[in-house]
Every structure is written in structure tokens, then in C-alpha cells.
C-alpha positions, 0 to 999 in steps of 0.5 A: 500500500502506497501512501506517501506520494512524495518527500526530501529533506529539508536541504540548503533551501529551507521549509519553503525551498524544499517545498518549491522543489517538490512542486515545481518537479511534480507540476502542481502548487501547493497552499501552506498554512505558516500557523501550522508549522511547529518550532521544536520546544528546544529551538524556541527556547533558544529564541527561534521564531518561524522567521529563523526557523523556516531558514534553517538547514534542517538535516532531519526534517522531511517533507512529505505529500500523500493524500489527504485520507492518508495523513492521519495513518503517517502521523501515527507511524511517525508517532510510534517511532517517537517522531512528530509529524504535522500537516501544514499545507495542501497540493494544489493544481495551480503552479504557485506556492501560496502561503496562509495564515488560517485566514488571509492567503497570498501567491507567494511564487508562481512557477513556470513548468517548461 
């Protein structure tokens, strides 16, 4: 049973780089909710905020997509091994990366697929 559909670590590029990349190699868009992004407690004591946070060069973070019916399936396979994981956005068909607050949503970047 396939049901993750995509995923890399989070490299050079960041949270949002990451993303870029997987979107733009699979032609689609993606709706990221910023609220939705969770700061280790460790990192937040040291004065992170998710300006800092999303920057970072996160060598054993991942981003994964899967449909939505699977979420909560890897969330609990990610839990039984110790690991969080957190759904913090939606593939859209539109080539743009947009980023939400829960609220207000802007198209951060559109994206030319040749």
C-alpha cells in the first residue's frame, strides 16, 4: 500500500525551498498554512521564531505529500517511532506556492513548468 506520494529533506533551501522543489518537479502548487508549522520546544527556547526557523538547514526534517485520507495513518507511524509529524499545507493544481495564515492567503511564487 502506497501512501506517501512524495518527500526530501529539508536541504540548503529551507521549509519553503524544499517545498518549491517538490512542486515545481511534480507540476502542481501547493497552499501552506505558516500557523501550522511547529518550532521544536528546544529551538524556541533558544529564541527561534518561524522567521529563523523556516531558514534553517534542517538535516532531519522531511517533507512529505500523500493524500489527504492518508495523513492521519503517517502521523501515527511517525508517532510510534517517537517522531512528530504535522500537516501544514495542501497540493494544489495551480503552479504557485501560496502561503496562509488560517485566514488571509497570498501567491507567494508562481512557477513556470517548461
Amino acid at each position: 500500500l502506497k501512501i506517501v506520494n512524495s518527500s526530501k529533506d529539508v536541504s540548503n533551501g529551507g521549509i519553503f525551498g524544499t517545498i518549491l522543489q517538490l512542486i515545481k518537479y511534480s507540476k502542481v502548487g501547493a497552499d501552506i498554512n505558516i500557523e501550522k508549522i511547529v518550532i521544536p520546544p528546544m529551538l524556541k527556547e533558544k529564541g527561534y521564531n518561524l522567521e529563523t526557523y523556516i531558514q534553517m538547514y534542517l538535516t532531519t526534517s522531511y517533507i512529505l505529500t500523500a493524500q489527504q485520507e492518508h495523513c492521519e495513518e503517517i502521523i501515527k507511524i511517525f508517532n510510534n517511532h517517537h517522531l512528530t509529524a504535522t500537516v501544514i499545507g495542501e497540493i494544489i493544481t495551480k503552479n504557485v506556492l501560496k502561503i496562509n495564515d488560517g485566514k488571509d492567503s497570498i501567491e507567494v511564487i508562481e512557477l513556470k513548468n517548461h
